[in-house]
C-alpha positions in Angstrom: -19.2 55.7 80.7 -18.5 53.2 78.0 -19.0 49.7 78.3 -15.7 47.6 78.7 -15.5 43.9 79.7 -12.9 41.2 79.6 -14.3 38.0 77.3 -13.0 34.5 78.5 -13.4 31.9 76.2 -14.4 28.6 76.5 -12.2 27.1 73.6 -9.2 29.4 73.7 -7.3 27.1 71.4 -9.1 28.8 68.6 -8.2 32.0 69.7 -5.2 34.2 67.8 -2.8 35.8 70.8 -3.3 36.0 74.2 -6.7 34.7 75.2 -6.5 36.5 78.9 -6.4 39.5 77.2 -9.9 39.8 75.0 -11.9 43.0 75.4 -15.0 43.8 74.4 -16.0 47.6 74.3 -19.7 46.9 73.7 -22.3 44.0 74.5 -22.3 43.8 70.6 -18.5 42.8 70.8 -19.0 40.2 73.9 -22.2 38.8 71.6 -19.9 38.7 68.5 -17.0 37.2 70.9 -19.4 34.4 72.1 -20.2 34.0 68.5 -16.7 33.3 67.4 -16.2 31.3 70.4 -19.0 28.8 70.3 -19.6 28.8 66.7 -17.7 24.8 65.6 -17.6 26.8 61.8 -14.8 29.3 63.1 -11.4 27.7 63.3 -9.6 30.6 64.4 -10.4 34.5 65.6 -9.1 37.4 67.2 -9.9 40.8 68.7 -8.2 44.0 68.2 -4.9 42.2 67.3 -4.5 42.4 63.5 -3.0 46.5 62.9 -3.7 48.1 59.9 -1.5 51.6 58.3 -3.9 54.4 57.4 -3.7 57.9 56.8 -5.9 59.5 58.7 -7.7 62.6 57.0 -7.6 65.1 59.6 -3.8 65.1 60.0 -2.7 63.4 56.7 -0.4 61.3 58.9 -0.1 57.4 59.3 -2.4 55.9 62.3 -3.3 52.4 63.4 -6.2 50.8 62.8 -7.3 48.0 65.6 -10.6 46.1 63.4 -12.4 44.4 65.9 -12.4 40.6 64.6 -10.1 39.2 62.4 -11.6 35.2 62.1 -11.7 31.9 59.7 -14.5 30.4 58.8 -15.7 26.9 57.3 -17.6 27.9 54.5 -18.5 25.1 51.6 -15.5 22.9 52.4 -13.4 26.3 52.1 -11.5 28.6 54.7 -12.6 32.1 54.6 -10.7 34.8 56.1 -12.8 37.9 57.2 -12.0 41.3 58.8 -14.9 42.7 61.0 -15.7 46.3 62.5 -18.7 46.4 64.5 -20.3 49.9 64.6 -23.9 51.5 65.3 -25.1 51.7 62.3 -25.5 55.5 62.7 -21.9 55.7 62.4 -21.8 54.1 59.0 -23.5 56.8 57.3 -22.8 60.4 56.5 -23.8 62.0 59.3 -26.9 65.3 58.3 -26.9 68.4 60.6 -30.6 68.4 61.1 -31.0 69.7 64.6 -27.9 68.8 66.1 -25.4 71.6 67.5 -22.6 72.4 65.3 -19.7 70.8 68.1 -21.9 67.7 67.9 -22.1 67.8 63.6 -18.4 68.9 63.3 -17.5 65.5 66.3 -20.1 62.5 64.0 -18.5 64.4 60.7 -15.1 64.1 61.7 -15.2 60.5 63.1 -17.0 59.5 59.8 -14.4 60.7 57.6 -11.7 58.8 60.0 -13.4 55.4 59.9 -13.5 56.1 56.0 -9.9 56.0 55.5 -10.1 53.1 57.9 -12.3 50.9 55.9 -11.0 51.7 52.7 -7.4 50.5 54.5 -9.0 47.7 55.7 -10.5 46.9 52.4 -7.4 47.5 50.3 -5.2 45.0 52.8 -8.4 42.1 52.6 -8.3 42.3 49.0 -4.1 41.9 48.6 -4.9 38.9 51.0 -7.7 36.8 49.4 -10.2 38.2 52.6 -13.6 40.1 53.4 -13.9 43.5 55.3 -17.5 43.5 56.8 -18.8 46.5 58.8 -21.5 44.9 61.0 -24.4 47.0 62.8 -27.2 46.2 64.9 -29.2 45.8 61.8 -26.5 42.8 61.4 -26.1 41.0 64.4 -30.0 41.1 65.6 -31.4 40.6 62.7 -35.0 38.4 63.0 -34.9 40.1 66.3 -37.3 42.6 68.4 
């Protein structure tokens, strides 16, 4: 079953939206939640509340796109906007049949080519606003850390 928690923050004036209705779907998401939430550099964030058109290559139809953090941050007397997906970083890569069974292939291939459209979306919509589009991984957040 997947992991699913509600995230109640402890300065949820900085928060964008409703701040009784934060969910994380991993313990990366609570960790970047905390993150946003504690950090004094972030002046504003939110979860899953920015929506972003894309067409989805299975279907060729229009989808929404939910990117898990949408935040600004001080950054050398600036503001910086960024849009953040946190994935495993397995899911960031092509996926290679090697041993798996073809369902389990055809399932990582599909999904790859979905969040594909997705982040090029994402991208296209951060660049027409002056913002970043960041796909983090666990090689991200824990970096420095075994």
């Amino acid at each position: 079953m997947p992991y699913k928690s509600k995230f109640n923050p402890k300065n949820p004036q900085k928060y964008i939206g409703n701040s009784a209705n934060i969910i994380c779907r991993s313990l990366w998401e609570r960790t970047f939640c905390k993150y946003l939430d504690e950090n004094q550099n972030i002046l504003r964030w939110s979860s899953e509340e920015l929506v972003i058109p894309y067409v989805s290559p299975i279907d060729d139809k229009i989808h929404r796109y939910y990117p898990d953090f949408l935040f600004e941050m001080k950054k050398n007397n600036m503001v910086e906007t960024l849009v953040v997906e946190i994935k495993p970083a397995k899911q960031t890569e092509e996926p290679i049949r090697g041993k798996k069974s073809k369902k389990t292939f055809l399932t990582e291939t599909v999904q790859f080519q979905i969040n594909k459209s997705k982040w090029e979306s994402a991208k296209k919509l951060c660049h027409a606003n002056g913002w970043k589009f960041v796909v983090l991984t666990e090689k991200d957040l824990f970096k420095g850390k075994k």
